[in-house]
C-alpha positions as CSV (number, residue, x, y, z in Angstrom):
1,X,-64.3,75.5,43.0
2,X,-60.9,74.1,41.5
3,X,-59.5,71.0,43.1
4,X,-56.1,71.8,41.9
5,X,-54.5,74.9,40.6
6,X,-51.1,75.1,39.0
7,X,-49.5,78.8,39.1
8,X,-46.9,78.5,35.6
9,X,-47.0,76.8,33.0
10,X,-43.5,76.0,31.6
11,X,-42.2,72.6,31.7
12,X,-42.7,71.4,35.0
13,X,-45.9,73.0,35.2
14,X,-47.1,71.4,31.8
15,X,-46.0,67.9,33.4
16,X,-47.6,68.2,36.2
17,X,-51.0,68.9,34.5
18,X,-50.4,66.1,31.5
19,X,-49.6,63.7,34.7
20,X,-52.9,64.1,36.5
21,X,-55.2,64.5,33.4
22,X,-53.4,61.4,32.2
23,X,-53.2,59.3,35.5
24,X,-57.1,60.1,35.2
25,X,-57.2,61.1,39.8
26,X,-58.3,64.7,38.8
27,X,-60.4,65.6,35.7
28,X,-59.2,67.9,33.6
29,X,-62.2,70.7,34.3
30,X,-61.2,70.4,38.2
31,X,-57.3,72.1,37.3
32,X,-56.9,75.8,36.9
33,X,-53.9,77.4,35.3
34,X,-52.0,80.4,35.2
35,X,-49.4,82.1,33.6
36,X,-47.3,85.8,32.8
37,X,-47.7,84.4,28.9
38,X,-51.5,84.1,27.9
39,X,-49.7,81.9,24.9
40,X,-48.6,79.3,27.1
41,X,-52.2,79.4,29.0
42,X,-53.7,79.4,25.4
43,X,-52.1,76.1,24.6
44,X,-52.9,74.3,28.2
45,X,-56.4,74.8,28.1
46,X,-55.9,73.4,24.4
47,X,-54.3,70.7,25.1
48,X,-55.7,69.4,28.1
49,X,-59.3,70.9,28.5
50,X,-58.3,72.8,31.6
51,X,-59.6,75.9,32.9
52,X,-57.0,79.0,32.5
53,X,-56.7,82.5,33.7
54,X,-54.1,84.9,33.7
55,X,-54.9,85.9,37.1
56,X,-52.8,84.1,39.8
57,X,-55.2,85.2,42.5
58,X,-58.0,83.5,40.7
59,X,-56.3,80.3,41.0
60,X,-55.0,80.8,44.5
61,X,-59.3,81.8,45.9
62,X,-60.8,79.0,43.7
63,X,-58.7,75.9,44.2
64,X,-57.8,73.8,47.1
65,X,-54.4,72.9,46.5
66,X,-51.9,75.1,44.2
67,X,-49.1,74.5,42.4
68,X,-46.4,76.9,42.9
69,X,-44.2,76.0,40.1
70,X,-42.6,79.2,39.2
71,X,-39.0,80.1,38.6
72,X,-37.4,80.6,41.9
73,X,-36.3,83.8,40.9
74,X,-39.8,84.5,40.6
75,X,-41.1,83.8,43.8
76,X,-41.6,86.5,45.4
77,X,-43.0,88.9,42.6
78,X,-45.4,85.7,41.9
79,X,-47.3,85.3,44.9
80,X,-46.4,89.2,47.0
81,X,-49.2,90.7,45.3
82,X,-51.5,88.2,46.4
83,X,-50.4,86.9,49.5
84,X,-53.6,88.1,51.4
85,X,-55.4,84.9,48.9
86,X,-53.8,82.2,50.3
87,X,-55.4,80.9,53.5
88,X,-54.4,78.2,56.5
89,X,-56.5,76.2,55.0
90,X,-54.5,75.7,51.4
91,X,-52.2,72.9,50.4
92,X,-49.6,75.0,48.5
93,X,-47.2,72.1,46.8
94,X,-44.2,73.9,45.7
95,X,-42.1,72.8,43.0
96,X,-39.4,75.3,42.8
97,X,-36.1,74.3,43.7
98,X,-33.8,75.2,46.5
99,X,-36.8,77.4,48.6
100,X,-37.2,75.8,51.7
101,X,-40.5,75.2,53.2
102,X,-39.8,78.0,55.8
103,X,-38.8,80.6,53.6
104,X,-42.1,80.3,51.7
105,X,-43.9,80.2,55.3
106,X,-43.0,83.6,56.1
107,X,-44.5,85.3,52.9
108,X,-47.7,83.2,52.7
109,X,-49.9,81.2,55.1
110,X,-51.0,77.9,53.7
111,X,-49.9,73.6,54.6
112,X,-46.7,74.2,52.6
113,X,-45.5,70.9,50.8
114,X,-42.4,70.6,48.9
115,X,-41.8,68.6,46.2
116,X,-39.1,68.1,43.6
117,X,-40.2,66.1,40.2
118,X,-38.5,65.6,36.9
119,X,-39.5,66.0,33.5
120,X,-40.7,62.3,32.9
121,X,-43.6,62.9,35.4
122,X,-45.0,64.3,31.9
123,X,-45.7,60.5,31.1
124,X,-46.5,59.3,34.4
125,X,-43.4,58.3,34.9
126,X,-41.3,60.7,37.4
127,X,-39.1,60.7,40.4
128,X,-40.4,63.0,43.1
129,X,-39.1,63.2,46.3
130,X,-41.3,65.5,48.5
131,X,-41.1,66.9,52.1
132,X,-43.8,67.4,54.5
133,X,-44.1,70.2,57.1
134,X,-46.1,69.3,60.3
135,X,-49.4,68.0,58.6
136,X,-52.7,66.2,59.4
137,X,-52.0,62.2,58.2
138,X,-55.5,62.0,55.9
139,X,-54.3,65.3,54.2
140,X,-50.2,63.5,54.1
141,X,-52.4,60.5,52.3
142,X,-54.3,62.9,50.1
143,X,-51.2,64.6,48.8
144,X,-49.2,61.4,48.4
145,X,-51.8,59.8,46.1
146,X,-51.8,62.8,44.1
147,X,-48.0,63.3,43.5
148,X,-48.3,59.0,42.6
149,X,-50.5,59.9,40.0
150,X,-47.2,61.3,38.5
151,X,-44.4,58.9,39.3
152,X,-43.0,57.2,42.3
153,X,-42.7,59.3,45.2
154,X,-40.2,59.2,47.7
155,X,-40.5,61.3,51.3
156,X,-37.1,62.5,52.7
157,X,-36.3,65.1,55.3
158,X,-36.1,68.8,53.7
159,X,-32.5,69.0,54.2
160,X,-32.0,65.9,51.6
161,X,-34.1,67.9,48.8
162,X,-31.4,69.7,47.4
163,X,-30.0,66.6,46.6
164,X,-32.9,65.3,45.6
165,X,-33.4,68.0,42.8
166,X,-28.8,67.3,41.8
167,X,-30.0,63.7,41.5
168,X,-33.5,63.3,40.2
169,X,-34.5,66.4,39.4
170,X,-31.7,67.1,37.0
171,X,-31.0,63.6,36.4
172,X,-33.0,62.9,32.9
173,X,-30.5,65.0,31.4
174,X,-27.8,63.2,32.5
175,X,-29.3,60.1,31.2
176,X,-30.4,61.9,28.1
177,X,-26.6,62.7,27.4
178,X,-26.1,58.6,27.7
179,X,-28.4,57.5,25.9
180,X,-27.0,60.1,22.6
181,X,-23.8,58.4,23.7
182,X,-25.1,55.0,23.0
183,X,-27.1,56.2,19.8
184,X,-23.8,57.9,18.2
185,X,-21.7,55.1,19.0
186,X,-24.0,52.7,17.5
187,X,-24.3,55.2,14.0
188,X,-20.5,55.0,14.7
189,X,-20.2,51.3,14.1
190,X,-22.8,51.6,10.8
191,X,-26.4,51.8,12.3
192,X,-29.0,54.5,11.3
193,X,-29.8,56.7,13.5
194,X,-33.7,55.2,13.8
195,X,-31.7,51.7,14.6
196,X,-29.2,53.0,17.1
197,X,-31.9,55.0,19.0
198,X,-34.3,52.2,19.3
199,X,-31.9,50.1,20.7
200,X,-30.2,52.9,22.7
201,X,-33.9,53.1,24.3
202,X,-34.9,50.2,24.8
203,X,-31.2,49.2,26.2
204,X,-31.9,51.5,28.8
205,X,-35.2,51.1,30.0
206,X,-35.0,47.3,30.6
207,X,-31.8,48.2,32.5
208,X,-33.7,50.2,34.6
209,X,-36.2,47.7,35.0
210,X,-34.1,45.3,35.8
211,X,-32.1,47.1,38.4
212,X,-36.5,47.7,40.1
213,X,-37.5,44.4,39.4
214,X,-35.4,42.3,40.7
215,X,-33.8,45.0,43.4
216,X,-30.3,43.8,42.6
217,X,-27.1,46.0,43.5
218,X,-26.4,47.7,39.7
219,X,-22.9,46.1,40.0
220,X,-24.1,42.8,40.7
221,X,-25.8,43.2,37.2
222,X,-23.0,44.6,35.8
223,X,-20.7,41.6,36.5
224,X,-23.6,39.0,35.5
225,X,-23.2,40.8,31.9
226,X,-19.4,41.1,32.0
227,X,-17.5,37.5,30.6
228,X,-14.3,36.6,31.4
229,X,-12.4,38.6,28.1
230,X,-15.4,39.1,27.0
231,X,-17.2,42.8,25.0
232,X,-18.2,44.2,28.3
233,X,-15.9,44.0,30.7
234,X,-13.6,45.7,27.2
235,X,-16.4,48.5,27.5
236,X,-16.2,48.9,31.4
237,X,-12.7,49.6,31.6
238,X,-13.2,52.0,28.9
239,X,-15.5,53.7,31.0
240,X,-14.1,53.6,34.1
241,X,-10.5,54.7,32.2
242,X,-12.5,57.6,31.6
243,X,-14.3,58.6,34.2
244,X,-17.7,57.7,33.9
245,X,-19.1,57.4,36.9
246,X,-16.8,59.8,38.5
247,X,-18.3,62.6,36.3
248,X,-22.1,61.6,36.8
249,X,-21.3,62.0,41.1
250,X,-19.3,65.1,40.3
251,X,-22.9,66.3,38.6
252,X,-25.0,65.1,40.8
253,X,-23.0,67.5,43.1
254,X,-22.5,70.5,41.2
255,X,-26.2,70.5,40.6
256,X,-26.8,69.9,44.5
257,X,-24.6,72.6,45.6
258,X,-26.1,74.9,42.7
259,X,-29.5,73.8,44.5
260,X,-28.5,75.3,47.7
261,X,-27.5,78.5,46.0
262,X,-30.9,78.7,45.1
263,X,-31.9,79.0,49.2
264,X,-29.4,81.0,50.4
């Protein structure tokens, strides 16, 4: 017996196994994978000594809490052939955006948990927000040190998720996009690209852990950095001439509505 089991193995799938191998909670021979690709399964059980199987109902009969994190276009071609596998007593976390906890109650029986990560969950590192249908507290506990294991985890009422995935979820690409800003602006000015980008990095991430550390309002930081006539407060009305933050709410809302899309 598996004590987890994680049906696909693309991206979020793959961060979700390097997270709990890595965070050390689950050993790598208690995780089961699956895929449609036996490549993809090849190079999991390759790279993180984990069992793998390209049958779904396999991982579904011999693990205690599954993965679903499939396309949600898949869904329903994923688990209709083996719906009969998953029982009341299964924790079935699914990662797939925009299907609500309902809609996957009605083709399999199982404690249905929903949970939207990001990509950086691959380090340990992610943003999860996760909702809970009614569920037994020790088993809540159980599931929320698990999903820590992976980055920090937020709970928020299922009808916040969608926004959850338009602002976390998809957000490391938005910040992605900044940080290639910073880089080519720095090669702009005369840096390498190995100089830009380390500062670029680093620029960011102590940003970011300043903003946690000391639980400051970001514009509160931002003034502290802007002198009178000074650089800065030159490169913030830059910004805000062109629309900075405008655009990143206007994305964190077209991905939000696209979200919903997803559900309907």
């Amino acid at each position: 017996m598996f004590k987890v089991g994680v049906i696909g193995c693309g991206n979020m799938g793959e961060a979700i196994v390097r997270g709990l191998t890595k965070s050390k909670n689950v050993k790598s021979t208690d995780i089961i994978v699956s895929d449609v690709d036996p490549d993809k399964v090849e190079l999991m059980v390759e790279k993180y000594n984990v069992a793998g199987t390209s049958s779904n109902r396999r991982v579904v009969e011999n693990s205690g809490i599954i993965f679903l994190a499939v396309k949600p276009k898949d869904f329903i071609k994923t688990v209709k052939p083996i719906k009969e596998a998953f029982t009341e007593d299964k924790i079935i976390i699914s990662v797939m955006a925009g299907i609500k906890i309902q809609r996957i109650n009605e083709e399999i029986k199982g404690i249905i948990v929903r949970v939207m990560p990001n990509t950086p969950a691959l380090i340990g590192e992610g943003a999860l927000g996760v909702s809970f249908e009614k569920i037994d507290p020790l088993k809540k506990e159980q599931i929320l040190d698990l999903l820590k294991s992976l980055g920090t985890v937020v709970e928020v009422e299922e009808e916040l998720m969608d926004t959850v995935t338009g602002l976390s979820g998809s957000g490391p690409a938005y910040v992605f996009m900044f940080i290639e800003g910073l880089i080519q602006g720095g090669i702009k000015g005369g840096l390498s690209y190995k100089q830009a980008s380390e500062l670029a990095v680093q620029t960011v991430l102590g940003a970011a852990k300043l903003i946690k550390e000391t639980g400051e309002h970001p514009s509160v930081l931002r003034d502290k950095v802007s002198s009178p006539a000074g650089t800065t407060i030159y490169a913030v009305h830059k910004l805000e001439e062109k629309g900075l933050k405008d655009a990143v709410i206007s994305a964190v809302e077209e991905a939000t509505k696209r979200s919903r899309e997803l559900s309907e």
